[in-house]
PDB file of N, CA, C and O in Angstrom:
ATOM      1  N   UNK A   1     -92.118  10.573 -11.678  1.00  0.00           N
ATOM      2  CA  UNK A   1     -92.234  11.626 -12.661  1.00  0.00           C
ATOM      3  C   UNK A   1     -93.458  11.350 -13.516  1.00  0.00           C
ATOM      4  O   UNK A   1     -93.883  10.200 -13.629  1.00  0.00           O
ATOM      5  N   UNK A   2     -94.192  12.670 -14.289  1.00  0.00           N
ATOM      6  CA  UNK A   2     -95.028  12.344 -14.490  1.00  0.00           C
ATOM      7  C   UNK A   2     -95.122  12.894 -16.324  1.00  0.00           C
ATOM      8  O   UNK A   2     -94.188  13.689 -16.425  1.00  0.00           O
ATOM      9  N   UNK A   3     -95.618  12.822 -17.295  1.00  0.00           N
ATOM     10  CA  UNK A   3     -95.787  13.345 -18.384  1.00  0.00           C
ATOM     11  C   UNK A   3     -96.698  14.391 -18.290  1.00  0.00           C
ATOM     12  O   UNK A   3     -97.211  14.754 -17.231  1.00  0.00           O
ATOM     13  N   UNK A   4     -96.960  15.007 -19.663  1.00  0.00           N
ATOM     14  CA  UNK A   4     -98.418  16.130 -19.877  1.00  0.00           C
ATOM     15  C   UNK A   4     -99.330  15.521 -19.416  1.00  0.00           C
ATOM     16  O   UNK A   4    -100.043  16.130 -18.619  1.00  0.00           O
ATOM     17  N   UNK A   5     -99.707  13.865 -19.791  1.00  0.00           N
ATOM     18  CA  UNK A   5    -101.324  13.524 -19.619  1.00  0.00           C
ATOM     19  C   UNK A   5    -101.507  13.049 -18.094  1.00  0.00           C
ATOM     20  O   UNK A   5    -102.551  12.679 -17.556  1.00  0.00           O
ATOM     21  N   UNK A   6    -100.240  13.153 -17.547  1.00  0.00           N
ATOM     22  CA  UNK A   6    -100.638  12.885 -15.774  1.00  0.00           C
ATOM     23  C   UNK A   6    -100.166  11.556 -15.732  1.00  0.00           C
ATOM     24  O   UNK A   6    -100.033  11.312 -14.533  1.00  0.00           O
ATOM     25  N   UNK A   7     -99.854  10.607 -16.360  1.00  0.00           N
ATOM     26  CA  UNK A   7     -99.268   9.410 -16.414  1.00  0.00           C
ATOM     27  C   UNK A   7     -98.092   8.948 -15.938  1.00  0.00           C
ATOM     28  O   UNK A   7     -97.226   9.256 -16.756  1.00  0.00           O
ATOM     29  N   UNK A   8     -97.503   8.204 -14.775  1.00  0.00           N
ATOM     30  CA  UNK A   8     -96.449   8.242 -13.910  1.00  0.00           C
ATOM     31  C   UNK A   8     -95.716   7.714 -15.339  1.00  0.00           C
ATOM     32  O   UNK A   8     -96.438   7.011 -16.045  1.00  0.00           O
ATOM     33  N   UNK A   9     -94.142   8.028 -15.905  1.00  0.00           N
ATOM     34  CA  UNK A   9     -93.315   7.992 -16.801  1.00  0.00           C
ATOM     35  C   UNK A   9     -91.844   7.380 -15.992  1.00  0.00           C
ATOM     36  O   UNK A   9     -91.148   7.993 -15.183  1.00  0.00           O
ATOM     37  N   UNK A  10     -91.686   6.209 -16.426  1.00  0.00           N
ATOM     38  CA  UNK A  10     -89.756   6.254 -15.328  1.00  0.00           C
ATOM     39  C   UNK A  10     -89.501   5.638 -16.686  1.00  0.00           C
ATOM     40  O   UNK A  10     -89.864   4.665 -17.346  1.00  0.00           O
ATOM     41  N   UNK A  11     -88.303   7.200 -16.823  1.00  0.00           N
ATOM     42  CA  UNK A  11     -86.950   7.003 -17.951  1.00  0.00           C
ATOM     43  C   UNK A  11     -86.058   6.193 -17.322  1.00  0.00           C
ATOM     44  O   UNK A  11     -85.842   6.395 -16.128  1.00  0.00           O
ATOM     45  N   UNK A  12     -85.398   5.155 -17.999  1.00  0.00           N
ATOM     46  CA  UNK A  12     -84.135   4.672 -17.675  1.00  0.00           C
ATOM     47  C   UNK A  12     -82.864   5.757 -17.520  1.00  0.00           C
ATOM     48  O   UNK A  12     -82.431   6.543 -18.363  1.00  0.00           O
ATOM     49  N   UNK A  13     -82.394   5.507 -16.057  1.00  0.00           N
ATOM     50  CA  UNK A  13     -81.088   5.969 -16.451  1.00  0.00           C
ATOM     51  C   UNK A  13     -79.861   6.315 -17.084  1.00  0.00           C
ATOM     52  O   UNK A  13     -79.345   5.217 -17.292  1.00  0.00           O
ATOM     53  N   UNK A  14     -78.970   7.323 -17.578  1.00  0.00           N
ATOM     54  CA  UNK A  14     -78.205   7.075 -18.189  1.00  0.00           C
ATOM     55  C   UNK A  14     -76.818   7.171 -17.321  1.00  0.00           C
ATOM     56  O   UNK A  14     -76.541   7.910 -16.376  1.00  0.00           O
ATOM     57  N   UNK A  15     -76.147   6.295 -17.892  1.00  0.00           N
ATOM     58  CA  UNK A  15     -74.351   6.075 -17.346  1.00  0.00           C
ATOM     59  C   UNK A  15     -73.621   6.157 -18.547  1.00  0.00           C
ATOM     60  O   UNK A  15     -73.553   5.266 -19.394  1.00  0.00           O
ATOM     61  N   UNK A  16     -72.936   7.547 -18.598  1.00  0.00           N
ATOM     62  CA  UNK A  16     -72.416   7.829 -19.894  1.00  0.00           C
ATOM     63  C   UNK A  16     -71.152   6.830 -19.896  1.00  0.00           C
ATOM     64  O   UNK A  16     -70.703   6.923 -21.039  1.00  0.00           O
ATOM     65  N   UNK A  17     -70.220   5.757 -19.039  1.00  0.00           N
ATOM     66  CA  UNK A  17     -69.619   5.351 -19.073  1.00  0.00           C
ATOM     67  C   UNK A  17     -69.808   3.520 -19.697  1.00  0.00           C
ATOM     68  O   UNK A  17     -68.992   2.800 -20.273  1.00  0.00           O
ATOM     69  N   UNK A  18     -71.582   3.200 -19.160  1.00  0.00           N
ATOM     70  CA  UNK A  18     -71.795   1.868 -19.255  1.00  0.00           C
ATOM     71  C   UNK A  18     -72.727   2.463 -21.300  1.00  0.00           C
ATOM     72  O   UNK A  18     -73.374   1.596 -21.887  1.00  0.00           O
ATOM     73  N   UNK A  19     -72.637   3.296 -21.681  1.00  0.00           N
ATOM     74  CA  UNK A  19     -73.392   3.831 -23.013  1.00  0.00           C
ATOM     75  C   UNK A  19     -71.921   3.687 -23.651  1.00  0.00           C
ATOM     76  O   UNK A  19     -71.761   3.153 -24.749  1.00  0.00           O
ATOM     77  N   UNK A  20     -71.187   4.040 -23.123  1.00  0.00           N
ATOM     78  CA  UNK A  20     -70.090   3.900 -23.963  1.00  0.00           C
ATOM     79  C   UNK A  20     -69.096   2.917 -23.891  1.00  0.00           C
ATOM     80  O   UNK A  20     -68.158   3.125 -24.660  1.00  0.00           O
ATOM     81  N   UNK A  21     -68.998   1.708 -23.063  1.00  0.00           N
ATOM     82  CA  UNK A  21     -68.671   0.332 -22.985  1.00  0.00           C
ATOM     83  C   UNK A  21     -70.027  -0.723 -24.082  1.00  0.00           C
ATOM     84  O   UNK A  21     -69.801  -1.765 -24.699  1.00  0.00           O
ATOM     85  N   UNK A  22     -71.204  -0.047 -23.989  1.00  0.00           N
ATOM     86  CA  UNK A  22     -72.072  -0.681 -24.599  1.00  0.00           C
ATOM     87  C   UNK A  22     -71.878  -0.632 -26.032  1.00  0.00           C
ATOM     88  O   UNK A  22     -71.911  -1.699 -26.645  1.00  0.00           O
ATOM     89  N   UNK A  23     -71.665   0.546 -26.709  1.00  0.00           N
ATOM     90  CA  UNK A  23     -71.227   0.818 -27.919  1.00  0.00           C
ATOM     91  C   UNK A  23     -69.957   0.442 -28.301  1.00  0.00           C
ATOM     92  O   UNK A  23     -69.910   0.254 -29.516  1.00  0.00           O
ATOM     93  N   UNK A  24     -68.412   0.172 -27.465  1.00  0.00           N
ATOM     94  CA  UNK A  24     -67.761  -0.351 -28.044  1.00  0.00           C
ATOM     95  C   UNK A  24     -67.796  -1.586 -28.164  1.00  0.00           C
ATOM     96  O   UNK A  24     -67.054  -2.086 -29.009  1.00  0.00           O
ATOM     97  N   UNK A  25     -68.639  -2.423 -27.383  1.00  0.00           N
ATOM     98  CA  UNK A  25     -68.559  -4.208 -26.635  1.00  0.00           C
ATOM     99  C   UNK A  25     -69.562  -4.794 -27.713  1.00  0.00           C
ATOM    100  O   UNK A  25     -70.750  -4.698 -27.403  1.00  0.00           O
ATOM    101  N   UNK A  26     -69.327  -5.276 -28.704  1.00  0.00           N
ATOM    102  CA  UNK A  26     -70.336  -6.052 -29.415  1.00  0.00           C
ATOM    103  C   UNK A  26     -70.969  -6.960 -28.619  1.00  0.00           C
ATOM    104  O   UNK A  26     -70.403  -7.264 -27.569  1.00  0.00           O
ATOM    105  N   UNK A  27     -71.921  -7.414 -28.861  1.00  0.00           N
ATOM    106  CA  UNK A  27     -72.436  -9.039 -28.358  1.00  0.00           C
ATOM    107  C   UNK A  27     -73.080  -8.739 -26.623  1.00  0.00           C
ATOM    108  O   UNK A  27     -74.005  -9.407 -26.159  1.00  0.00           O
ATOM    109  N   UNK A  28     -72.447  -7.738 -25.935  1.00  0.00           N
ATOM    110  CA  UNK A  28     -72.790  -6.979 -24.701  1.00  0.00           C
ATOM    111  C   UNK A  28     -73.774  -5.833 -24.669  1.00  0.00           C
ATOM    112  O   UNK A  28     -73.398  -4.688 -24.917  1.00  0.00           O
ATOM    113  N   UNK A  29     -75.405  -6.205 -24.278  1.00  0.00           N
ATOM    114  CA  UNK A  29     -76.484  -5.944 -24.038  1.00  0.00           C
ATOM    115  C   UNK A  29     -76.003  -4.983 -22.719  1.00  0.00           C
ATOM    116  O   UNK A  29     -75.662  -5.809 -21.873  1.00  0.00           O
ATOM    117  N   UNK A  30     -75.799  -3.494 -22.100  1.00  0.00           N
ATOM    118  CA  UNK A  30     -75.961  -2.438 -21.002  1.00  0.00           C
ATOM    119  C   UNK A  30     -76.931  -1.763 -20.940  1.00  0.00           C
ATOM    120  O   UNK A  30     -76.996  -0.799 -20.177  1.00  0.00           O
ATOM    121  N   UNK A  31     -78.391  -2.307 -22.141  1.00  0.00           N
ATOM    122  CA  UNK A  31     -79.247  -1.750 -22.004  1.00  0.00           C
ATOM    123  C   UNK A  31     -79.425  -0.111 -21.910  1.00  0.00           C
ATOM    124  O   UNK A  31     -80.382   0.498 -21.432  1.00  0.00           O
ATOM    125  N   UNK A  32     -78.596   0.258 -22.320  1.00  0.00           N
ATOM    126  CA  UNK A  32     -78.118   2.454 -22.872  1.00  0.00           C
ATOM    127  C   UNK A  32     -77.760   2.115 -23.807  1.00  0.00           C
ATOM    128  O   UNK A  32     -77.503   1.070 -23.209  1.00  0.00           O
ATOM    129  N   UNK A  33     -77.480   1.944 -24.685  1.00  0.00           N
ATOM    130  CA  UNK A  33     -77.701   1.717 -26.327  1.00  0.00           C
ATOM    131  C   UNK A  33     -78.879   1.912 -26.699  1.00  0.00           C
ATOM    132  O   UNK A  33     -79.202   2.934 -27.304  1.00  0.00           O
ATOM    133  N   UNK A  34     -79.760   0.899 -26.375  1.00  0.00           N
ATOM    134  CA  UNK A  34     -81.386   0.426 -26.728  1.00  0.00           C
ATOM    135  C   UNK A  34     -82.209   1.755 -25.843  1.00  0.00           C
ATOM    136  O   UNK A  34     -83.370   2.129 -26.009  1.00  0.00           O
ATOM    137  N   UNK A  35     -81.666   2.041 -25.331  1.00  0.00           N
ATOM    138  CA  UNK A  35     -82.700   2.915 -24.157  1.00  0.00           C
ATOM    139  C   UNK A  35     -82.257   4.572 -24.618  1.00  0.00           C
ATOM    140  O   UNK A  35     -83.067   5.494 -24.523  1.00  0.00           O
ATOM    141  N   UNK A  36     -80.679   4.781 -25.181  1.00  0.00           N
ATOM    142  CA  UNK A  36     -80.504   6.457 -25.546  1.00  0.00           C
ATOM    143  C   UNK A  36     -79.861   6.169 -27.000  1.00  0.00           C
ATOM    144  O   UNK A  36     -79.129   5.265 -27.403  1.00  0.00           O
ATOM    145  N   UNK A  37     -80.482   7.407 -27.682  1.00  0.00           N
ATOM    146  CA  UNK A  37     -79.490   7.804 -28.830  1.00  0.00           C
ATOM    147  C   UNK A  37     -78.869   8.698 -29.171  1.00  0.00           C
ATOM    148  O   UNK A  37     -79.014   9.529 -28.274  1.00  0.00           O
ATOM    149  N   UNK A  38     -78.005   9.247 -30.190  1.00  0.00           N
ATOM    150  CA  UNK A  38     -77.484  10.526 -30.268  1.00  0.00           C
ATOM    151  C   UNK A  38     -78.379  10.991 -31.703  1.00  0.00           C
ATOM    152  O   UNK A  38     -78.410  10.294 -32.718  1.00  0.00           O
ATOM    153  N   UNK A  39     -79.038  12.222 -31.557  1.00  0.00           N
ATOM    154  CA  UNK A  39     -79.809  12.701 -32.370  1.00  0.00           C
ATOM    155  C   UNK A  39     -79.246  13.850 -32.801  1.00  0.00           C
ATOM    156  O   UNK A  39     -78.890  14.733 -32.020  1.00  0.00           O
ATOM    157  N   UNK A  40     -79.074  13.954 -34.583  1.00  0.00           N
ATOM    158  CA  UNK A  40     -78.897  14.970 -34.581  1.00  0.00           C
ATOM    159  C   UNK A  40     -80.191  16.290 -34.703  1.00  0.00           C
ATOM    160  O   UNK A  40     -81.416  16.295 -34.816  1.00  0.00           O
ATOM    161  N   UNK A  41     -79.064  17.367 -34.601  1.00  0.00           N
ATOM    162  CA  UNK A  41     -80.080  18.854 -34.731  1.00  0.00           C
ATOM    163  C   UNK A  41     -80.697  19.107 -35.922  1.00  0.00           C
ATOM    164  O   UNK A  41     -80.146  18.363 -36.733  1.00  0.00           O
ATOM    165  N   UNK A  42     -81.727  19.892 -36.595  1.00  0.00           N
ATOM    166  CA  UNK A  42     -81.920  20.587 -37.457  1.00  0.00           C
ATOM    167  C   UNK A  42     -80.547  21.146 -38.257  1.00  0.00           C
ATOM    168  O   UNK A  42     -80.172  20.847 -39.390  1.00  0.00           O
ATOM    169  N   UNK A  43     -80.126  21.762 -37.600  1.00  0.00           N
ATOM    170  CA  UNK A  43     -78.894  22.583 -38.202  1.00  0.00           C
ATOM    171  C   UNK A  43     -77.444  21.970 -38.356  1.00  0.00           C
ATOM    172  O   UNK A  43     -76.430  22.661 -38.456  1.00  0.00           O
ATOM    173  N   UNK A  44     -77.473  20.433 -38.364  1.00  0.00           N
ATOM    174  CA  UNK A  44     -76.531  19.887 -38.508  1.00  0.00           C
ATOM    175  C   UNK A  44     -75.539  19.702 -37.626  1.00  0.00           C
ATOM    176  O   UNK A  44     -74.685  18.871 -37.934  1.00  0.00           O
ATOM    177  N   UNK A  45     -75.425  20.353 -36.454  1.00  0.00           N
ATOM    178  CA  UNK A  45     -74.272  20.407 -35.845  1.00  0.00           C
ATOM    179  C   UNK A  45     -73.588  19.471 -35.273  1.00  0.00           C
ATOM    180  O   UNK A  45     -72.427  19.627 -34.893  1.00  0.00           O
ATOM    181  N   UNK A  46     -74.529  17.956 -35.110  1.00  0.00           N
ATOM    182  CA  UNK A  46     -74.192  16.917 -34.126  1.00  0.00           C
ATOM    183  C   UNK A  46     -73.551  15.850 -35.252  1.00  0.00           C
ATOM    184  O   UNK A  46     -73.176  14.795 -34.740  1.00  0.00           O
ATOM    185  N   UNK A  47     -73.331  15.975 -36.969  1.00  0.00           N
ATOM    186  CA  UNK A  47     -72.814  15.526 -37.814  1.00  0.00           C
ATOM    187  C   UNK A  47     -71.319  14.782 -37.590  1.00  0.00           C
ATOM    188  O   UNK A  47     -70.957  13.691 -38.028  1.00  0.00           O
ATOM    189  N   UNK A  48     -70.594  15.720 -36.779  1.00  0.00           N
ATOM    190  CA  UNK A  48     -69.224  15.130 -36.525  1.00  0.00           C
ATOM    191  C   UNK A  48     -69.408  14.410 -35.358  1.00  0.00           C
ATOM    192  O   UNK A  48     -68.240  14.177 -35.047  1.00  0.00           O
ATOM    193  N   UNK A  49     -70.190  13.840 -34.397  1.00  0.00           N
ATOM    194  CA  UNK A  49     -70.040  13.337 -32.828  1.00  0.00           C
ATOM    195  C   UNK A  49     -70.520  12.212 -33.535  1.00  0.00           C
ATOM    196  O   UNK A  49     -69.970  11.141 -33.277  1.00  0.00           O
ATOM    197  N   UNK A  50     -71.807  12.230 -34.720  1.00  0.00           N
ATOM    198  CA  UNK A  50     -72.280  10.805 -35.429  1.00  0.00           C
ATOM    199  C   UNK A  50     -71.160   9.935 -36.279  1.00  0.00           C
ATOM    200  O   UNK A  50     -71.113   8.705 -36.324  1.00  0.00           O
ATOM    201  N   UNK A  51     -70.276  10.852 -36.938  1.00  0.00           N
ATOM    202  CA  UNK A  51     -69.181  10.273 -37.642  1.00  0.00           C
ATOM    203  C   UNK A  51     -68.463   9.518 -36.051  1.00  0.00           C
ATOM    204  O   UNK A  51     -68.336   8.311 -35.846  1.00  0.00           O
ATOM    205  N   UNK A  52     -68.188  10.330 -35.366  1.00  0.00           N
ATOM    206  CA  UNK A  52     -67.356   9.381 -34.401  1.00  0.00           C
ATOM    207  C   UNK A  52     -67.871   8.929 -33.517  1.00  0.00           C
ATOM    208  O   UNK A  52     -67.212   8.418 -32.611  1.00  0.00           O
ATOM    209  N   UNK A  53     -69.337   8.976 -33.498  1.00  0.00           N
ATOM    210  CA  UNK A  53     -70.277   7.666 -33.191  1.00  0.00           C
ATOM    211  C   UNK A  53     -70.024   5.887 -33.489  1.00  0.00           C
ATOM    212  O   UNK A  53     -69.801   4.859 -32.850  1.00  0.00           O
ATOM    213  N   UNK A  54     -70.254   6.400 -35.070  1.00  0.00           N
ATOM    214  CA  UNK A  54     -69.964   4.984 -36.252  1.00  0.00           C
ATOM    215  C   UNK A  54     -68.387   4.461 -35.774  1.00  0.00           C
ATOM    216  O   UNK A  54     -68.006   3.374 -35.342  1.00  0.00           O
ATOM    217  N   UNK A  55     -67.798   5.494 -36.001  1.00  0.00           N
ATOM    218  CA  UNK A  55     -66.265   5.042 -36.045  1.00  0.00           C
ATOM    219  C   UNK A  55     -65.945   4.291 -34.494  1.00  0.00           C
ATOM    220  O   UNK A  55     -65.364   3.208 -34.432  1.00  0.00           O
ATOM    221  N   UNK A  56     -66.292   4.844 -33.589  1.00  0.00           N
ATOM    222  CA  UNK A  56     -66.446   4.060 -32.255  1.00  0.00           C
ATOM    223  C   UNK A  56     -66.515   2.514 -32.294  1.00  0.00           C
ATOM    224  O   UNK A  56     -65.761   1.618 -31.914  1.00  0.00           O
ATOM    225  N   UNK A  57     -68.054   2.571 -33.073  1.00  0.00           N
ATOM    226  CA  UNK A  57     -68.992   1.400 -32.724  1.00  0.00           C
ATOM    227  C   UNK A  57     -68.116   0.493 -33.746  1.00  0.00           C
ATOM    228  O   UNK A  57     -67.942  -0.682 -33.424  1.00  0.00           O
ATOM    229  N   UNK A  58     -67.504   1.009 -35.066  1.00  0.00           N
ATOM    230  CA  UNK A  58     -66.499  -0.262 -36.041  1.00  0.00           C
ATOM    231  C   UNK A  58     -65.339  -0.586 -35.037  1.00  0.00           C
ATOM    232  O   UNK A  58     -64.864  -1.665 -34.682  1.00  0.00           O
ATOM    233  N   UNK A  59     -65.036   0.737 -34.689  1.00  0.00           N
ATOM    234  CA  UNK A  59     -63.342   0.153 -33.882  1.00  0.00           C
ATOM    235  C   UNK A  59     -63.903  -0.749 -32.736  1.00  0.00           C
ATOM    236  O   UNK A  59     -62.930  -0.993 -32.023  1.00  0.00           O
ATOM    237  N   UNK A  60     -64.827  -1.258 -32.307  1.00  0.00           N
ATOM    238  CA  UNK A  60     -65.455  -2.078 -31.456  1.00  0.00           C
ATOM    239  C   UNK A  60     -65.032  -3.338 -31.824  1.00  0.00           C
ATOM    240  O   UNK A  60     -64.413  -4.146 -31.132  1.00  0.00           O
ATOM    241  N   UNK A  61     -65.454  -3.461 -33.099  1.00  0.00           N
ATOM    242  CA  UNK A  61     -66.261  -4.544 -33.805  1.00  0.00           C
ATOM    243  C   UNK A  61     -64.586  -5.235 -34.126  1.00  0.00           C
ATOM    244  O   UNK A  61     -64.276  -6.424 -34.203  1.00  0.00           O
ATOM    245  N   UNK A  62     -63.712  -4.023 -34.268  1.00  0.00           N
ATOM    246  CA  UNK A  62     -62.108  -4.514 -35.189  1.00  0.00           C
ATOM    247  C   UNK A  62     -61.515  -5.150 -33.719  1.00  0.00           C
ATOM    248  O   UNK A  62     -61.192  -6.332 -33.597  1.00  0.00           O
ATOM    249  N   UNK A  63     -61.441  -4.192 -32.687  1.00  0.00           N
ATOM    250  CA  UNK A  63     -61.145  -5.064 -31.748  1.00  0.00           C
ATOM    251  C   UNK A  63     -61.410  -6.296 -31.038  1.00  0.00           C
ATOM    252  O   UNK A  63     -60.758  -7.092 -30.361  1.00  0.00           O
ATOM    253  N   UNK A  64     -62.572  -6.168 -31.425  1.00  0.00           N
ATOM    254  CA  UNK A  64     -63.424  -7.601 -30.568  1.00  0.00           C
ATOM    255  C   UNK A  64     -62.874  -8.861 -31.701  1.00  0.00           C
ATOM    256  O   UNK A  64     -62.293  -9.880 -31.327  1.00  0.00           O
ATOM    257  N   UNK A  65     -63.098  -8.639 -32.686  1.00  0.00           N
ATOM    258  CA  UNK A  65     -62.223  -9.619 -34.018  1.00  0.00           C
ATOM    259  C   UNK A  65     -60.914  -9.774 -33.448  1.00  0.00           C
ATOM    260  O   UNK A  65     -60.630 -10.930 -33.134  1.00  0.00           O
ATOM    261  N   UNK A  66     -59.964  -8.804 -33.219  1.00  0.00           N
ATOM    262  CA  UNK A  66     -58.704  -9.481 -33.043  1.00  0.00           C
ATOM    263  C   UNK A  66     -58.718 -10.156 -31.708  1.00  0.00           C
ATOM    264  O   UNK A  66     -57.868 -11.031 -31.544  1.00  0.00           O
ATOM    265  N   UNK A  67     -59.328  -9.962 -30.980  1.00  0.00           N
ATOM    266  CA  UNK A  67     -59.006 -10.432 -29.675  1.00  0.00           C
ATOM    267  C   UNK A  67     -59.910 -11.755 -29.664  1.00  0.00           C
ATOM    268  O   UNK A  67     -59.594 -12.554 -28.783  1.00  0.00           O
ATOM    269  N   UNK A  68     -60.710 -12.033 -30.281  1.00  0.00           N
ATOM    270  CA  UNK A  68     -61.037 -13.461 -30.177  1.00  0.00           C
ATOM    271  C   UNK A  68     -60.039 -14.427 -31.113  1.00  0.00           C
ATOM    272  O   UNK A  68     -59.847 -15.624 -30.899  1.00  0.00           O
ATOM    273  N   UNK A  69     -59.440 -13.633 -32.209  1.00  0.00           N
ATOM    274  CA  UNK A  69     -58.601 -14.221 -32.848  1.00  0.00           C
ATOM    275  C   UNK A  69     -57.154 -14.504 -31.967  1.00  0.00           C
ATOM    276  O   UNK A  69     -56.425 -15.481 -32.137  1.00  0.00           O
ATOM    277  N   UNK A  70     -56.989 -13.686 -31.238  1.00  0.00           N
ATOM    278  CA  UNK A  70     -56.059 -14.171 -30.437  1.00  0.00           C
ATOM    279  C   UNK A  70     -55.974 -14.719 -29.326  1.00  0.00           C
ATOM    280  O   UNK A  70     -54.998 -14.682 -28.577  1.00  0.00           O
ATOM    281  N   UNK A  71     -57.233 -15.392 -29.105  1.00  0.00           N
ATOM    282  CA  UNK A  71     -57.947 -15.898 -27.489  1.00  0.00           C
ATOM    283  C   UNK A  71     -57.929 -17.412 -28.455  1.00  0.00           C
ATOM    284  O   UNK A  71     -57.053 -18.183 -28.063  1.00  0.00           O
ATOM    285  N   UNK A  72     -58.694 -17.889 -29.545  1.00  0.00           N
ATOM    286  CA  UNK A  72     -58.895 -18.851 -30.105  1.00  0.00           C
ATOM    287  C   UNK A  72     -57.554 -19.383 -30.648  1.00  0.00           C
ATOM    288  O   UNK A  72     -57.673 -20.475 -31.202  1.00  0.00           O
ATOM    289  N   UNK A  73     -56.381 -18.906 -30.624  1.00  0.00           N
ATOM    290  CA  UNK A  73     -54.882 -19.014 -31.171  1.00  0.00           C
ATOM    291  C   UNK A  73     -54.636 -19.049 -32.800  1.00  0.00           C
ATOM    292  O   UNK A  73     -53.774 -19.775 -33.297  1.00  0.00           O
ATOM    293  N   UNK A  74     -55.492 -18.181 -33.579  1.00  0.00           N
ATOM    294  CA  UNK A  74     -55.619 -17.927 -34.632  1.00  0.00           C
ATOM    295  C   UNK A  74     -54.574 -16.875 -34.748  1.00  0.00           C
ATOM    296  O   UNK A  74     -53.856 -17.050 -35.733  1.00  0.00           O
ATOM    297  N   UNK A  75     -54.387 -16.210 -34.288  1.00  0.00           N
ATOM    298  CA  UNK A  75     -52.849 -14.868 -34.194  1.00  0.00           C
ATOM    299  C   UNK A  75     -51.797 -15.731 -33.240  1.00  0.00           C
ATOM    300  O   UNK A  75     -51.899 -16.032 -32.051  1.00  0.00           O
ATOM    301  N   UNK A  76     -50.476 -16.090 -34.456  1.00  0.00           N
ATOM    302  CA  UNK A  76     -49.427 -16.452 -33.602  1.00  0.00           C
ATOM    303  C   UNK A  76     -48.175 -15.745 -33.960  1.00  0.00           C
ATOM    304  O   UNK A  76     -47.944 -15.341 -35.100  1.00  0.00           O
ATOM    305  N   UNK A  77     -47.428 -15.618 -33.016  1.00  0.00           N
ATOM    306  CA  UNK A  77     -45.897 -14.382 -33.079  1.00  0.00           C
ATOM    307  C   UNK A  77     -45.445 -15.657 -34.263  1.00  0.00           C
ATOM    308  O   UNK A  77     -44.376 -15.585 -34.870  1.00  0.00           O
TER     309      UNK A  77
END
């Protein structure tokens, strides 16, 4: 593929499934994070997909906390 100035261009692929293991998986580099973002519009409309963008990427962060807490035997019944 090529751009306006004639310059061969290769976009990375996207895998909406490994973009969204990437965003919940802290510490786990899938390279679609770094490579796509979610942008919003002029007219606001993409406001609520960014709220549950963020909220995604924390509930990541809450899970990955408990589960090392309970891998390290820091959580006991």
């Amino acid at each position: 593929m090529s751009d306006i100035s004639g310059e061969d261009v290769n976009f990375p692929t996207f895998y909406s499934t490994a973009y969204a293991a990437d965003l919940f998986i802290p510490l786990v580099d899938l390279k679609q994070a770094s490579n796509w973002a979610l942008v919003d519009k002029p007219d606001g409309s993409m406001r609520p997909f960014q709220l549950f963008y963020w909220c995604y990427i924390f509930l990541g962060w809450v899970f990955a906390a408990i589960f090392a807490a309970s891998v390290s035997g820091l959580v006991r019944k």
